[in-house]
C-alpha positions as CSV (number, residue, x, y, z in Angstrom):
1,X,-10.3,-8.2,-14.3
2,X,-10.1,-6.3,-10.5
3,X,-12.6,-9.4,-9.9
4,X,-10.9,-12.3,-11.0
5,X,-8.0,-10.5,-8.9
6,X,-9.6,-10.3,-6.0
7,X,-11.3,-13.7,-6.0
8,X,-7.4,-15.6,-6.2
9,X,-6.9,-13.6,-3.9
10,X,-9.3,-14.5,-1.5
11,X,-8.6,-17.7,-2.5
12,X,-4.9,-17.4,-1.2
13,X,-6.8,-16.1,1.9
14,X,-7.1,-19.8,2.6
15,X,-3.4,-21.0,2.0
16,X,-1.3,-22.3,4.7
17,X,1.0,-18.9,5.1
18,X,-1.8,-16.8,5.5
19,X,-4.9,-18.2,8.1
20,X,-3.4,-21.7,8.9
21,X,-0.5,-20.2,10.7
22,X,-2.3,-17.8,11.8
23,X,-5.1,-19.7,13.9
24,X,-2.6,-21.5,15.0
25,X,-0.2,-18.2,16.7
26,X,-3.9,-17.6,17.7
27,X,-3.8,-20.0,19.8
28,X,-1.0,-20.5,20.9
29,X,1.6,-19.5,23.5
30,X,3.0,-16.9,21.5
31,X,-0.3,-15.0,20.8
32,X,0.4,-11.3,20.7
33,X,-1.9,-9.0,18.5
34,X,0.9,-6.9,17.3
35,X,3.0,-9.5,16.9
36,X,1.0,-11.5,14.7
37,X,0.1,-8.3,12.8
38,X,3.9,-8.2,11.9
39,X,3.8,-11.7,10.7
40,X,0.6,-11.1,8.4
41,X,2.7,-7.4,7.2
42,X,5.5,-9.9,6.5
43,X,3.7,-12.4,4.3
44,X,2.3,-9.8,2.5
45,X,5.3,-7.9,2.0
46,X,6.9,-11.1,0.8
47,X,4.1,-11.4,-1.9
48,X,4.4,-7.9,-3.0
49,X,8.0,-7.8,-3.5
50,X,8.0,-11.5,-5.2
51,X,5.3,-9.9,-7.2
52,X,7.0,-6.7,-8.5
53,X,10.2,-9.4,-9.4
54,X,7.8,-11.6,-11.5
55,X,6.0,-8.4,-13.1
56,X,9.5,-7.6,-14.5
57,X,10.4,-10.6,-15.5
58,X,7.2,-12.2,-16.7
59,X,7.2,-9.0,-18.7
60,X,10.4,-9.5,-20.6
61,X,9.4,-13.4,-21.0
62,X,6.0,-12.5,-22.2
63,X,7.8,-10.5,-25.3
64,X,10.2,-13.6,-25.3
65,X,7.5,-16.0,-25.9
66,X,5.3,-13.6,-28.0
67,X,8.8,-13.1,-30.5
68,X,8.0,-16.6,-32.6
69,X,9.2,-18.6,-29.6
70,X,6.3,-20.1,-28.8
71,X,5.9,-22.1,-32.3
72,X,9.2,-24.1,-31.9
73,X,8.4,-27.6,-31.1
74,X,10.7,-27.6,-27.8
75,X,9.3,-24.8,-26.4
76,X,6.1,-26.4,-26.2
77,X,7.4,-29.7,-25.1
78,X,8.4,-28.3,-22.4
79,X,4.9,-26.8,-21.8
80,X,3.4,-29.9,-22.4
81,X,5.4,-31.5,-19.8
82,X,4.9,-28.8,-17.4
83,X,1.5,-28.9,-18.2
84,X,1.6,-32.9,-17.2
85,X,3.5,-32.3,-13.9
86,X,0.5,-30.2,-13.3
87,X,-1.9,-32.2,-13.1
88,X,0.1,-35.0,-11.5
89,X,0.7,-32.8,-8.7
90,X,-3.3,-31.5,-8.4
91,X,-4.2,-35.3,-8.4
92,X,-1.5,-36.3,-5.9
93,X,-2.7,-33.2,-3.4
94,X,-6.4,-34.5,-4.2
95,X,-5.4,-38.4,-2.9
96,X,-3.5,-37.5,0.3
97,X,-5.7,-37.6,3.0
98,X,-6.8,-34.7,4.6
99,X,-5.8,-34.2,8.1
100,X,-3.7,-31.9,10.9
101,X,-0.7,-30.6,8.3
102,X,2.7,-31.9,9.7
103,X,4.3,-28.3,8.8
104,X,2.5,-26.8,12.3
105,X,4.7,-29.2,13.9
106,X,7.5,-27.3,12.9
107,X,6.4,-23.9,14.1
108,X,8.2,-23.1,17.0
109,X,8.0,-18.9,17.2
110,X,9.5,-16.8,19.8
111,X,8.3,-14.2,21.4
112,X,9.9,-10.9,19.6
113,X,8.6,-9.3,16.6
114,X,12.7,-10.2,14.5
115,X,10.9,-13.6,15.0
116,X,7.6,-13.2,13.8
117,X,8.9,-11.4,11.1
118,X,11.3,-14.3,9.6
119,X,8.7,-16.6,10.4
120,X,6.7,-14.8,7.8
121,X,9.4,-14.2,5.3
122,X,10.2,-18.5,6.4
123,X,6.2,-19.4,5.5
124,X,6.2,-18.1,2.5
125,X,9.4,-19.0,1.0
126,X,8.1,-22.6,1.7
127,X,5.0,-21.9,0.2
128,X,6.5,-20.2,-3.0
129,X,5.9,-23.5,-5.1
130,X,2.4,-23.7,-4.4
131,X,1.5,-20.1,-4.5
132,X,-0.4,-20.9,-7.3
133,X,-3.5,-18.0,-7.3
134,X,-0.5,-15.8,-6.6
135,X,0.9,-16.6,-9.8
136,X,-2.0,-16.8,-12.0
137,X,-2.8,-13.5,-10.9
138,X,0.3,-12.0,-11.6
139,X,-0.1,-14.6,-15.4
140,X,-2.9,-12.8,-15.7
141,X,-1.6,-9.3,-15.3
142,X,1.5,-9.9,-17.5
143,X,-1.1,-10.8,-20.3
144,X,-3.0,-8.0,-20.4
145,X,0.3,-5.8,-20.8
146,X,-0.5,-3.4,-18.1
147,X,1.8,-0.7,-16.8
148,X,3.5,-0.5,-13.5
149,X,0.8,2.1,-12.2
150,X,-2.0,-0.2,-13.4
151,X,-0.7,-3.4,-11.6
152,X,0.4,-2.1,-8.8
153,X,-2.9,-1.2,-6.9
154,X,-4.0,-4.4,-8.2
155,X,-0.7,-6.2,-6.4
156,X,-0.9,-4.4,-3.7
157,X,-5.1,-5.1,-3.0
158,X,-4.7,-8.7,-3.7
159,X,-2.0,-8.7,-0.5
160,X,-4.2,-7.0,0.9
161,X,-7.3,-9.1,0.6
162,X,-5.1,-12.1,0.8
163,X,-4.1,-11.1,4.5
164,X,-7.9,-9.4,5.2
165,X,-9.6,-12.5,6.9
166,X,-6.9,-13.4,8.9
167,X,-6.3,-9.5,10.1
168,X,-10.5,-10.4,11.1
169,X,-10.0,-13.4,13.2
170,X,-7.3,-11.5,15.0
171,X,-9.4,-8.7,15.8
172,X,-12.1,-11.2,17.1
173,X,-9.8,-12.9,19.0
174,X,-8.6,-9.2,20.5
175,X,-11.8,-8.2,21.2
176,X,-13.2,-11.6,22.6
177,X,-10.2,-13.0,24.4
178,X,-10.4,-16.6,25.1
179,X,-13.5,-16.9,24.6
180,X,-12.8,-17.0,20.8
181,X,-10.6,-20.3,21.0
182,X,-13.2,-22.5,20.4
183,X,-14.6,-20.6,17.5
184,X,-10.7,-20.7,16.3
185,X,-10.5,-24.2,16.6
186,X,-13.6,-25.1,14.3
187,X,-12.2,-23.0,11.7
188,X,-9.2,-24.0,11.8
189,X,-10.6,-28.0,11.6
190,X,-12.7,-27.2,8.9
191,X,-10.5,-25.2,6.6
192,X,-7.2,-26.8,6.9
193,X,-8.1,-29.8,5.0
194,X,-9.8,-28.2,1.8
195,X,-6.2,-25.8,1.4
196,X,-4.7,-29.0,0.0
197,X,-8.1,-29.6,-1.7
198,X,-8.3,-26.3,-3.3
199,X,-4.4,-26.5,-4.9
200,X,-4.9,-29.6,-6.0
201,X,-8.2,-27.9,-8.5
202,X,-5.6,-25.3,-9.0
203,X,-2.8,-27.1,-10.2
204,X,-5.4,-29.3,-12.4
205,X,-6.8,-26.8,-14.1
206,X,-3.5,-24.8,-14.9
207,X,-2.1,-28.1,-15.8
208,X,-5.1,-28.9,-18.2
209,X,-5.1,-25.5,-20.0
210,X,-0.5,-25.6,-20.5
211,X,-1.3,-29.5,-22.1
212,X,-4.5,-27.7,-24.4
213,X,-2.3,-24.8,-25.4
214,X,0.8,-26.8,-26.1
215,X,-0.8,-29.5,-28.4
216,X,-2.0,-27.1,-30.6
217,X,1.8,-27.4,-31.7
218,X,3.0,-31.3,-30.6
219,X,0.3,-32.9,-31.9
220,X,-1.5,-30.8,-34.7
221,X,1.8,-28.9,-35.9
222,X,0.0,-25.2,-35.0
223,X,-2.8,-26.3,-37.1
């Protein structure tokens, strides 16, 4: 299970809130090592306390959906439809084309650590409805049942891990200076496109399995 952990979360690793931005302060105007350090702290704090909220209350609706719940035929309409916005959404992300995202545009941070520190908190609000390893992760704890001193080292490594290749490229770009920017630049050409990419599989895949569970009931009558 630590492994399936670990892999989302290096898969988050790629998401817009975490290295996107990131490259991007990198080269930037506002680049300040500490100061980007506070934004990364930020995004992972975010996480971590969003994920101590869901553990609680995916907990209680875990026991909610476990009580019988899950057999009456609205509750898994609704799945079924969630299951089907799913995948619309993963094959929308998959036919936009791939490209410079227009959220950099909107970046505009100032040089204090209050700022880099709402930018953070900012970044990952917006991302919140596509955090989905984040939250299949934290689906994934809820099922097993684990207690608070059994998910919470796994919470707080995914953060962790989640946050551990961009703490990298800033400590190249520390060490190397300048020199790094170019380096920066092709990562940040090359990954950009395939964070869209990867969500879209993401949101397929989830959507695919809600739409398998759910017809089990809608279509077959729990048969």
């Amino acid at each position: 299970m630590w492994i399936t952990i670990l892999g989302l979360a290096l898969l988050d690793s790629l998401s817009f809130a975490s290295i996107v931005v990131t490259i991007f302060l990198l080269l930037s105007n506002a680049y300040r090592p500490l100061r980007i350090m506070v934004y990364l702290l930020s995004v992972a704090g975010f996480y971590i306390l969003l994920g101590i909220a869901l553990m609680n209350g995916a907990g209680a609706m875990f026991e909610f959906w476990l009580s019988g719940w899950k057999e009456h035929a609205a509750i898994s309409y609704i799945q079924l439809f969630l299951g089907v916005i799913l995948v619309l959404i993963g094959v929308r992300l998959d036919k936009k084309p791939k490209g410079r995202s227009y959220k950099l545009e909107r970046i505009r941070p100032q040089d204090t650590y209050l700022s880099m520190m709402k930018l953070g908190i900012t970044v990952s609000m917006i991302e919140a409805a596509t955090m989905l390893p984040f939250l299949s992760a934290i689906g994934l704890m809820t099922t097993r049942g684990l207690e608070v001193y059994e998910w919470m080292p796994m919470l707080a490594a995914y953060c962790a891990v989640m946050i551990a290749p961009p703490c990298l490229l800033l400590t190249l770009r520390y060490l190397v200076g300048d020199k790094a920017n170019g380096f920066l630049s092709k990562i940040n050409r090359k990954i950009e496109p395939y964070t869209q990419e990867a969500l879209a599989v993401i949101a397929t895949i989830a959507g695919i399995y809600l739409i398998s569970d759910a017809s089990d009931v809608v279509f077959f009558n729990g048969e």
